[in-house]
ZAMARGU-4260 file (C-alpha; in steps of 0.2 Angstrom, whole numbers, plus 5000, padded with zeros to 4 digits):
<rodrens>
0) 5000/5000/5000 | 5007/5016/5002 | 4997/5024/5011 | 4996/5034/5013 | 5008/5041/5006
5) 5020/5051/5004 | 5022/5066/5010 | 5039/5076/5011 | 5034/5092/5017 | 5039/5103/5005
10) 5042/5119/5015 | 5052/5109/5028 | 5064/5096/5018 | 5079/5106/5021 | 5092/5101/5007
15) 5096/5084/5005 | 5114/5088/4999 | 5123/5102/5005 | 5117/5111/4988 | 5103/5121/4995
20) 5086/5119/4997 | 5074/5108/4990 | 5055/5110/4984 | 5047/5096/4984 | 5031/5101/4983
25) 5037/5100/4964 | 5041/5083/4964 | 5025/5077/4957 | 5024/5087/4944 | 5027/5085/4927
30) 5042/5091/4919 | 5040/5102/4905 | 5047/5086/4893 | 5034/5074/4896 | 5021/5088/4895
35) 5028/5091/4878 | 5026/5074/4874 | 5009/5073/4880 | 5002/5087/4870 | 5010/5080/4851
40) 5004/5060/4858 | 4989/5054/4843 | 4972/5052/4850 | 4969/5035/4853 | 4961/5024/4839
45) 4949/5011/4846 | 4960/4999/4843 | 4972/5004/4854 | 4960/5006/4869 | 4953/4985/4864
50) 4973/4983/4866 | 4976/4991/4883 | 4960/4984/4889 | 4966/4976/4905 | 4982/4986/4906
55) 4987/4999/4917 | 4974/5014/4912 | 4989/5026/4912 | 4999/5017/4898 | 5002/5027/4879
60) 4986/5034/4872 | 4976/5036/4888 | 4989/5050/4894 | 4985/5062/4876 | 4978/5079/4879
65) 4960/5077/4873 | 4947/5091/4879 | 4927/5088/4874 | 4909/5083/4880 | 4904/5062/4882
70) 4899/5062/4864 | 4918/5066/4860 | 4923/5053/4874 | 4913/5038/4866 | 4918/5042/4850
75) 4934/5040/4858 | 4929/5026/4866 | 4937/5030/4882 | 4933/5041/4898 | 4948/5044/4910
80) 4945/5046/4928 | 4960/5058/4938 | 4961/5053/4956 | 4975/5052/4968 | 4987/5035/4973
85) 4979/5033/4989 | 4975/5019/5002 | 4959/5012/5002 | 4954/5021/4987 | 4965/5019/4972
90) 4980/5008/4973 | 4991/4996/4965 | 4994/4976/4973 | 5000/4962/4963 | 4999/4972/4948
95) 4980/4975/4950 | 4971/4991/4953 | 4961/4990/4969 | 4949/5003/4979 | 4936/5011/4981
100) 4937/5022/4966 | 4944/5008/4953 | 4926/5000/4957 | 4915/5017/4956 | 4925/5017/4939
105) 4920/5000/4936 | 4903/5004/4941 | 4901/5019/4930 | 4912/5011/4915 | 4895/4998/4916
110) 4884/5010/4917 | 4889/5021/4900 | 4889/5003/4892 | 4871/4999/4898 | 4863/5017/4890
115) 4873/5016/4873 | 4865/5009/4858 | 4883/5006/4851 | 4889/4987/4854 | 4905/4996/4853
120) 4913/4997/4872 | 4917/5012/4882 | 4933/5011/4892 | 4934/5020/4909 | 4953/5024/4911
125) 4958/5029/4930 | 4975/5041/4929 | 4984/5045/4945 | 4990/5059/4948 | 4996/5073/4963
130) 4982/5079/4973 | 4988/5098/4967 | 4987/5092/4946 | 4968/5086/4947 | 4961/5103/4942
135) 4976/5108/4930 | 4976/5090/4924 | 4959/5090/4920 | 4958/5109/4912 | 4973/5103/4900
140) 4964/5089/4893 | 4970/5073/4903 | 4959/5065/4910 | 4939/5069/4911 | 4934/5068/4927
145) 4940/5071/4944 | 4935/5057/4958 | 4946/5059/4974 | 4934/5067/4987 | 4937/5086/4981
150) 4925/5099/4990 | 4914/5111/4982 | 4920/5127/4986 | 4919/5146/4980 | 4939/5146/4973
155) 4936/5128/4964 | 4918/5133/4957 | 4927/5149/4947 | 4936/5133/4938 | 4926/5117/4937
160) 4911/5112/4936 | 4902/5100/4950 | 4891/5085/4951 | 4878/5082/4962 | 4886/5080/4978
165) 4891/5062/4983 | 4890/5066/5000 | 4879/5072/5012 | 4884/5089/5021 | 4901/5087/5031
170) 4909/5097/5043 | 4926/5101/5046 | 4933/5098/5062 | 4948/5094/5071 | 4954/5078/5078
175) 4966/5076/5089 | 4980/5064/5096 | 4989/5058/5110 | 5003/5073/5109 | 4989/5087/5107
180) 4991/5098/5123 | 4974/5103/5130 | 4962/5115/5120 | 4946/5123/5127 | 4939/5130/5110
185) 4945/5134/5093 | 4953/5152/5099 | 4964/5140/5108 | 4973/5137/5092 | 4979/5153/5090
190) 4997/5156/5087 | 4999/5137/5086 | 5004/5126/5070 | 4992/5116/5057 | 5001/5106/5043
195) 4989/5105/5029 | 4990/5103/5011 | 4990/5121/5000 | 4978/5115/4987 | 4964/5108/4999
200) 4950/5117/5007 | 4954/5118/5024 | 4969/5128/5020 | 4955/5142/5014 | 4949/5138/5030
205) 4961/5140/5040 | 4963/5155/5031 | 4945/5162/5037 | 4948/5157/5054 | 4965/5168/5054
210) 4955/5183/5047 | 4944/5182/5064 | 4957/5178/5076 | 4967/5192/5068 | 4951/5205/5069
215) 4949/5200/5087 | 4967/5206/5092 | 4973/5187/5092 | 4989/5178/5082 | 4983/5169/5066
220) 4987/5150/5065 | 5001/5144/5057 | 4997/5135/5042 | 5013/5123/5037 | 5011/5117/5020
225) 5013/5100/5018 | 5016/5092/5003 | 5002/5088/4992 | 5005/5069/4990 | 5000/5067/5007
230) 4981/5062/5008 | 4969/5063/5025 | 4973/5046/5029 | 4990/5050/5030 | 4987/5065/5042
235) 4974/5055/5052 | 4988/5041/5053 | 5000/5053/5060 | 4988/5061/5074 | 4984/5042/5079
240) 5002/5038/5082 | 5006/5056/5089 | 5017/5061/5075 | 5009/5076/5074 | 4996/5082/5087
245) 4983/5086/5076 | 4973/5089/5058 | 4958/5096/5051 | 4948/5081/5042 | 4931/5081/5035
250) 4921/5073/5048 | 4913/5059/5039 | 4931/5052/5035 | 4932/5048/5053 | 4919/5035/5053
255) 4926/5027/5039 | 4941/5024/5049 | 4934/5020/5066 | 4941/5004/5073 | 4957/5007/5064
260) 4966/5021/5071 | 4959/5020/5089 | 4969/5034/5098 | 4961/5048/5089 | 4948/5061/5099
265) 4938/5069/5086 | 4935/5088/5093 | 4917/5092/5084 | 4914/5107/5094 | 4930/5113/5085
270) 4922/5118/5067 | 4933/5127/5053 | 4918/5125/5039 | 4901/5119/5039 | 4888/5110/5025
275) 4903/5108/5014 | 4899/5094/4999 | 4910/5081/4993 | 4907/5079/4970 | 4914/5073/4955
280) 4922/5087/4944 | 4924/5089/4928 | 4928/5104/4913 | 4916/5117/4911 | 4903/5117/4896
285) 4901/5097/4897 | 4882/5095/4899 | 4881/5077/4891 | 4893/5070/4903 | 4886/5081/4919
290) 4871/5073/4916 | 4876/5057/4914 | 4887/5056/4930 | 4874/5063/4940 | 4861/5050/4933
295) 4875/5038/4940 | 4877/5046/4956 | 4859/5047/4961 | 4861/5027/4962 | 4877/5024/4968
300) 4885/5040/4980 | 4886/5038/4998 | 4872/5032/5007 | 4866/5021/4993 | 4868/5003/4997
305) 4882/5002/4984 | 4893/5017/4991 | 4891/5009/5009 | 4896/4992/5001 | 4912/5002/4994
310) 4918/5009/5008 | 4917/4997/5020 | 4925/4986/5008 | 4939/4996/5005 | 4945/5003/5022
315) 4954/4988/5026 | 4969/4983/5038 | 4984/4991/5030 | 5004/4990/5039 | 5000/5010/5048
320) 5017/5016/5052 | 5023/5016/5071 | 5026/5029/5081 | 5043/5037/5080 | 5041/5049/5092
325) 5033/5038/5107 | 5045/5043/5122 | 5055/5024/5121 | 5058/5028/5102 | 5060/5047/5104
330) 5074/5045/5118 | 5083/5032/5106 | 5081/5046/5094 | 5089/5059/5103 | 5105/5047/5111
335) 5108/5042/5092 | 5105/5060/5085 | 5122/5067/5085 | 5132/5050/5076 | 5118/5055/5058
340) 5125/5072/5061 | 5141/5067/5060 | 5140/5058/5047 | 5126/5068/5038 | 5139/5082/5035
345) 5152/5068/5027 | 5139/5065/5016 | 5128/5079/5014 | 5111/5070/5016 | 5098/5077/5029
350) 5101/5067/5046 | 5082/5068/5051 | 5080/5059/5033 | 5093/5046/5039 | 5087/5044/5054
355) 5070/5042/5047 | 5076/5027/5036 | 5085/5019/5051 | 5069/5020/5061 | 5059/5011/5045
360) 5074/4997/5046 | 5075/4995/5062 | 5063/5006/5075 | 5083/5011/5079 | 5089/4994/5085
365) 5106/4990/5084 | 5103/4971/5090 | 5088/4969/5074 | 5093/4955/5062 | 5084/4951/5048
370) 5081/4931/5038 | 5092/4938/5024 | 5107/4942/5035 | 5105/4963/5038 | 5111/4971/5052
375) 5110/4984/5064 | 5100/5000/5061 | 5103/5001/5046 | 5100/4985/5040 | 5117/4983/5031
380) 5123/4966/5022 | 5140/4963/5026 | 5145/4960/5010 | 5137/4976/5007 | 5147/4983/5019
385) 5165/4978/5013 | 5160/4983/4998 | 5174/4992/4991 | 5163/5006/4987 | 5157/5007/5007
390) 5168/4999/5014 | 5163/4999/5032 | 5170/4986/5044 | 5161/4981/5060 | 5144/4985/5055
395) 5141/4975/5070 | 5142/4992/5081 | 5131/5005/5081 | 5141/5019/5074 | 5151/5010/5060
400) 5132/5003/5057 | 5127/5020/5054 | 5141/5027/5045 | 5142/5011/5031 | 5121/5015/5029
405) 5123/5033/5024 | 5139/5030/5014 | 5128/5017/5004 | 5113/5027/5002 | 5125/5042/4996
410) 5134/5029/4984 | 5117/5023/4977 | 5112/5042/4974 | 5128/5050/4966 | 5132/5034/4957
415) 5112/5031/4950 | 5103/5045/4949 | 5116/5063/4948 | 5106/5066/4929 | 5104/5083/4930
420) 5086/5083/4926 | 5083/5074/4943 | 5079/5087/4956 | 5090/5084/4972 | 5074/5077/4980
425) 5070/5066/4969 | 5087/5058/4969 | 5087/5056/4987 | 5070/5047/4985 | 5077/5037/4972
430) 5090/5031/4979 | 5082/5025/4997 | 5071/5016/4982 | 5085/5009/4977 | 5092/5005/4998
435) 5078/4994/4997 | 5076/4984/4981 | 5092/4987/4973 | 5098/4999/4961 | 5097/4987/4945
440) 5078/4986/4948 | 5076/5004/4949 | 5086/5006/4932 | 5071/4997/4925 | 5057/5003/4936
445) 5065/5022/4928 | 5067/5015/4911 | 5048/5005/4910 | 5041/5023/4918 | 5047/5034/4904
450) 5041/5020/4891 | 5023/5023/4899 | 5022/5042/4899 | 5027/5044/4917 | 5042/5056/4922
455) 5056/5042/4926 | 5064/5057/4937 | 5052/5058/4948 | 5047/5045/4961 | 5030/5051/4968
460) 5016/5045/4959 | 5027/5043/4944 | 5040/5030/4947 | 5033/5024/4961 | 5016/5017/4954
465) 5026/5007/4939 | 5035/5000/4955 | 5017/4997/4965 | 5011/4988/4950 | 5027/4979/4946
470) 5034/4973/4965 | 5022/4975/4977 | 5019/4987/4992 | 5035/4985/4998 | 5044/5003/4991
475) 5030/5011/4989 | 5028/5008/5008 | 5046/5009/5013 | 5049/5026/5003 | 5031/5033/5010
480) 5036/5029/5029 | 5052/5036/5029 | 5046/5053/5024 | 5032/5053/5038 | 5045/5049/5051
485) 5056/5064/5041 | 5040/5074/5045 | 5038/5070/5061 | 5056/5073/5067 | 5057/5089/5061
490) 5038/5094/5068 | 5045/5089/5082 | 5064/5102/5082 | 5055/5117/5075 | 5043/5114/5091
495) 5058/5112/5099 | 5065/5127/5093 | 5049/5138/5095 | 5049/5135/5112 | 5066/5138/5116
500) 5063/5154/5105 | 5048/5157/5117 | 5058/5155/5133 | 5073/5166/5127 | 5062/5182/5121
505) 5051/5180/5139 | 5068/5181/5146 | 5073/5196/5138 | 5057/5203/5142
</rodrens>
């Protein structure tokens, strides 16, 4: 799975190498190359879709830029459906697509069938993409309708238009975790730190909020952008294990998650927006298609016995990462901390981000041992190890453990993935990847993403689904945890800092 899913906080990953900072909020995005590509790619013939039928909906023709109404799309023979990689909802295992929106796809792909008079078959295609691309994706052309739990709101409406809503009116609220401190009300939050996505709509909320506590003489919240690969399960996730202390989640979310992360207290007296609906989008000026998706809907959204079907079918037991920052683990963090600086300086990657990755190997146990031989917090093969290209002896003790697992993953990156037109983000995430299934089988996962009309420099939701389809779960999980413990360590030192910030201007005071 993979969650849940990836997340780097883009205004917080300090540079990976000594080179500066790096955006990752750009990461998903397509590079001006492959947009190229798109835009010159022929439209599909029908023979082409009865080819792919069965394939990965993302492959060849299914990417061309195509803009029109449902007439245009069955002549085509093909609608394509932009959502998210996301657990539960759309994600790769065994090479199959699963979720709940691969069978409301399904169920919609039947539909169009059942009211054509054509024996010829309309394909529904699903195209993940970053949570910030659905709009501009489907405003360029690729893809024809946007299925991953978007609200209607005044800023989205000026740019899309809605279907019925598939939901009934939710509320925003906020949850909380075992590391919230106390809060009486909503003013409570005041002056304190939110992490929430840019593109979504409880940033705008969050916004509103501001505007009030700033007319009533209080400080605004700070809103932390995160980056926009990380879905509401992710951040849920993280308040559960207390990785962060809270979020602000549609309410209704909640219940589709209840039994699964069990430590969360929803707050529903702390409201940011009210009656908000969940819809389908799609382009303006589609009539045809806006009618038939809400015919479809009337019969199948949330609250029908088919939606409730879905989603209880689809919010199933997934590996949920641990809690790096429980005061056992947290501890080991902070006696470990300076030997990943040391040796984050000798090779200039991040030591939260190295820590992160030993605390997905390990939970930071020197003493772990693994069936195929690994050892130590990092995990390390001896033969890996003695490399002459590492070169580590006694990986057996914890510092030259350390120092032979950064070595390596600097290695993989500088001898892998220094193409210049691989961001110094990407290379990072590439090459932890590569830590985990080898640095031949990333050569091809790169190589079989391009030939698909993915962006083989970029691993979130480029990369990394040829990898779901291909090997599993496995580094789409591995790549996804280490971020979210990155996240949480550094939440966890700019608190740090704030407060010790705090205490030296009350002294000066």
């Amino acid at each position: 799975m993979t969650l849940i899913t990836r997340l780097l906080l883009a205004a917080t990953l300090l540079s990976v190498t000594a080179c500066g900072q790096s955006d990752l909020s750009q990461a998903a995005r397509p590079t001006a190359a492959v947009a190229e590509k798109e835009a010159q790619a022929p439209t599909p013939t029908t023979r082409e879709i009865d080819s792919l039928a069965g394939q990965p909906p993302s492959e060849g023709p299914f990417l061309a830029p195509w803009v029109g109404d449902l007439d245009g799309m069955e002549e085509r023979r093909v609608i394509r459906i932009l959502t998210v990689y996301s657990v539960g909802h759309y994600y790769i295992e065994d090479g199959q697509e699963k979720g709940f929106t691969k069978e409301m796809a399904h169920l919609f792909e039947t539909f169009i069938n059942k009211h054509r008079t054509s024996k010829q078959k309309v394909y529904v295609a699903i195209i993940p993409v970053a949570r910030d691309q659905l709009i501009p994706a489907l405003l360029a052309g690729r893809g024809d309708l946007v299925m991953a739990s978007l609200s209607i709101t005044p800023e989205r409406e000026e740019l899309v238009d809605f279907s019925i809503p598939v939901s009934k009116p939710i509320r925003e609220i906020l949850v909380t975790g075992p590391s919230a401190p106390e809060l009486g009300s909503i003013e409570d939050l005041a002056g304190r730190t939110l992490s929430v996505r840019h593109s979504s709509s409880y940033r705008e909320s969050l916004e509103q909020l501001n505007a009030t506590l700033v007319a009533a003489g209080r400080p605004p919240v700070k809103i932390r952008a995160v980056d926009e690969s990380l879905e509401d399960e992710d951040l849920i996730e993280m308040v559960n294990t207390g990785l962060l202390p809270w979020a602000v989640i549609d309410d209704y979310k909640l219940h589709m998650w209840q039994g699964v992360f069990e430590q969360l207290q929803p707050r529903p007296d702390i409201v940011f927006r009210e009656g908000a609906l969940i819809a389908w989008a799609m382009r303006p000026d589609s009539p045809r298609l806006e009618a038939a998706v809400n015919a479809f809907l009337k019969k199948n959204r949330a609250g029908t016995l088919v939606g409730n079907v879905l989603i209880k079918r689809y919010i199933t037991d997934f590996d949920w990462a641990k809690n790096a920052l429980s005061s056992e683990d947290y501890a080991l963090f902070r006696r470990l901390a300076h030997l990943f600086e040391k040796y984050g300086e000798a090779y200039e990657i991040d030591y939260l981000l190295a820590v992160a990755q030993g605390y997905q190997e390990s939970r930071l146990d020197q003493s772990a041992r693994s069936h195929t031989g690994a050892i130590g917090i990092m995990q390390m093969l001896p033969a890996t190890a003695s490399d002459p290209n590492v070169g580590i002896d006694d990986i057996d003790q914890t510092e030259p453990n350390i120092q032979a697992g950064m070595k390596y993953l600097n290695f993989l990156r500088e001898r892998y993935f220094s193409d210049p037109d691989i961001d110094q983000a990407n290379r990072t995430l590439m090459a932890l990847a590569a830590y985990n299934v080898g640095p031949r089988r990333m050569i091809n996962l790169r190589n079989k993403a391009a030939r698909l009309g993915y962006d083989p420099n970029v691993w979130f939701d480029n990369v990394e689904l040829v990898a779901a389809r291909d090997i599993g779960r496995e580094p789409v999980t591995y790549v996804a945890n280490i971020v979210k413990y990155y996240t949480a360590y550094s939440h966890a030192i700019a608190s740090l800092d704030e407060r010790e910030s705090a205490r030296e201007q009350a002294g000066m005071e």
